[in-house]
C-alpha positions in Angstrom: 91.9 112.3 90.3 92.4 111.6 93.8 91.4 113.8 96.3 93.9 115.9 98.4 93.3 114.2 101.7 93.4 111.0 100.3 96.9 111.8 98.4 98.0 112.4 101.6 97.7 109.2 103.3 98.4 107.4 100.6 101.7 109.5 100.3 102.3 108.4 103.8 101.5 105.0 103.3 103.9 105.1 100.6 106.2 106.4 102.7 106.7 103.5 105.6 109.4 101.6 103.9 112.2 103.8 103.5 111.5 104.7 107.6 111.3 101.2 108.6 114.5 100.4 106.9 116.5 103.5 108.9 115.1 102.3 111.9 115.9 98.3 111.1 118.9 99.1 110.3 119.9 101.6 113.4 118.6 98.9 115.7 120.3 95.8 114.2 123.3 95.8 116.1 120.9 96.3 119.6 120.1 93.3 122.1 116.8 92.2 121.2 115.6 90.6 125.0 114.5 87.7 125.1 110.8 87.2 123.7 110.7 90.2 121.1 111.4 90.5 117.3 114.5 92.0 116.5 114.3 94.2 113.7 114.4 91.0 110.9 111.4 89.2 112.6 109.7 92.5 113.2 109.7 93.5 109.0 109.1 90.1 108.4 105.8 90.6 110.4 105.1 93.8 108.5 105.5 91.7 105.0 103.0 89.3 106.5 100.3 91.8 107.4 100.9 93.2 103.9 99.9 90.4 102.2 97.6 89.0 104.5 95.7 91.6 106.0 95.5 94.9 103.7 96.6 93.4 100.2 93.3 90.9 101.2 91.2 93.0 102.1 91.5 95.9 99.3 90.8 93.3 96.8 87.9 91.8 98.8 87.1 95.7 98.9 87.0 95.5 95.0 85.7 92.4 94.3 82.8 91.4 97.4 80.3 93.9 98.4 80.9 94.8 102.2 83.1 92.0 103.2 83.5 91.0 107.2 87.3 90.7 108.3 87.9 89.0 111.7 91.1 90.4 113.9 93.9 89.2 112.4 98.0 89.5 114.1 100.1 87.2 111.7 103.4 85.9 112.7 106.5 86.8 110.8 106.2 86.1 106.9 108.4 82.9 106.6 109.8 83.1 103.0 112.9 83.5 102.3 114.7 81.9 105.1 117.9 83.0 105.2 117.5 86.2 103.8 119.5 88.9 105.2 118.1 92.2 106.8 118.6 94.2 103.6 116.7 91.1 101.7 113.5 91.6 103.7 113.8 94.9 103.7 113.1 95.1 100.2 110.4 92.8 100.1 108.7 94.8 102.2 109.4 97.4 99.8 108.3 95.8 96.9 105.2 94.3 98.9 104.2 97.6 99.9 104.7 99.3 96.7 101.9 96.8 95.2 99.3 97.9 97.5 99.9 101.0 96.6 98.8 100.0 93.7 96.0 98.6 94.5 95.1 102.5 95.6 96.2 103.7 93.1 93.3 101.5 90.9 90.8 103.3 93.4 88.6 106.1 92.2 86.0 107.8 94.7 83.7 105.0 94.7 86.2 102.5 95.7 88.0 104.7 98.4 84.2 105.0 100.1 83.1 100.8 99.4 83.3 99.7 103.2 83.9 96.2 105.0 82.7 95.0 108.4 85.8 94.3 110.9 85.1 92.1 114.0 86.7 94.4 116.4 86.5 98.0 114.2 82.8 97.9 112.7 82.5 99.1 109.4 85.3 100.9 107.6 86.4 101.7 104.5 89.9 101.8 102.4 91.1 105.1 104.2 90.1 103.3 107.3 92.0 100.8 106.7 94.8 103.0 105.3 95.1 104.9 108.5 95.0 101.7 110.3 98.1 99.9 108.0 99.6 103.2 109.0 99.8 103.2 112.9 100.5 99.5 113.1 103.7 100.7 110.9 104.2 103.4 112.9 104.0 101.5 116.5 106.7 98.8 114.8 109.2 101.8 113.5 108.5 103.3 117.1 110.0 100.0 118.9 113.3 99.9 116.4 113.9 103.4 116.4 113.7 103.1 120.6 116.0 99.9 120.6 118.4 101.8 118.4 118.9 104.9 120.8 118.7 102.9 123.6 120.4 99.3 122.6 117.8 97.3 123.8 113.8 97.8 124.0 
């Protein structure tokens, strides 16, 4: 069983997609200026770190005794090209519904294995949790602020 602090942010965790898509969606009919995501390139970025930064590194966590991470900042996932708003929107969904899995796999010993990051030092999965967490946050920030204000 889980501990309650750990439900917690795993709750949250859990939580991010059905934000992000209220916040994509309120700010899709905004100007995006030039240089920024708009709300498509910006959960297309989120479905990128998903799979390449904390999907990777909770299986290393399971698999490779304190594993070293370098800083990583992908560029927008490029699959489905074409895809509409809603599309990517639900892979995100879906993408982020399988690393909660992964958590879900966790007992206490796995929560506490750690990893060395090349910026963070050593942290372990709710480190990495909390982490995932306010890089969601900071990109649901920006959409919700170019949907009240029609532009960022």
């Amino acid at each position: 069983m889980i501990d309650p602090q750990r439900r917690r942010l795993r709750d949250r965790f859990a939580a991010v997609p059905a934000e992000l898509s209220v916040a994509a969606v309120g700010a899709e009919a905004s100007p995006v200026p030039a240089g920024e995501w708009g709300p498509g390139e910006v959960v297309r970025h989120l479905i990128a770190v998903e799979e390449i930064v904390w999907q990777a590194r909770l299986r290393q966590l399971a698999s490779v005794a304190r594993p070293s991470w370098p800083w990583i900042e992908p560029e927008p996932w490029s699959g489905a090209p074409g895809a509409t708003l809603g599309d990517v929107l639900a892979i995100f969904r879906d993408r982020r519904a399988e690393t909660v899995a992964l958590l879900d796999e966790l007992d206490a010993d796995g929560w506490a294995r750690t990893g060395i990051h090349a910026t963070w030092g050593e942290v372990d999965v709710a480190d990495l949790v909390r982490r995932a967490i306010e890089h969601d946050e900071e990109h649901v920030a920006g959409l919700r602020a170019a949907s009240v204000h029609g532009g960022r």
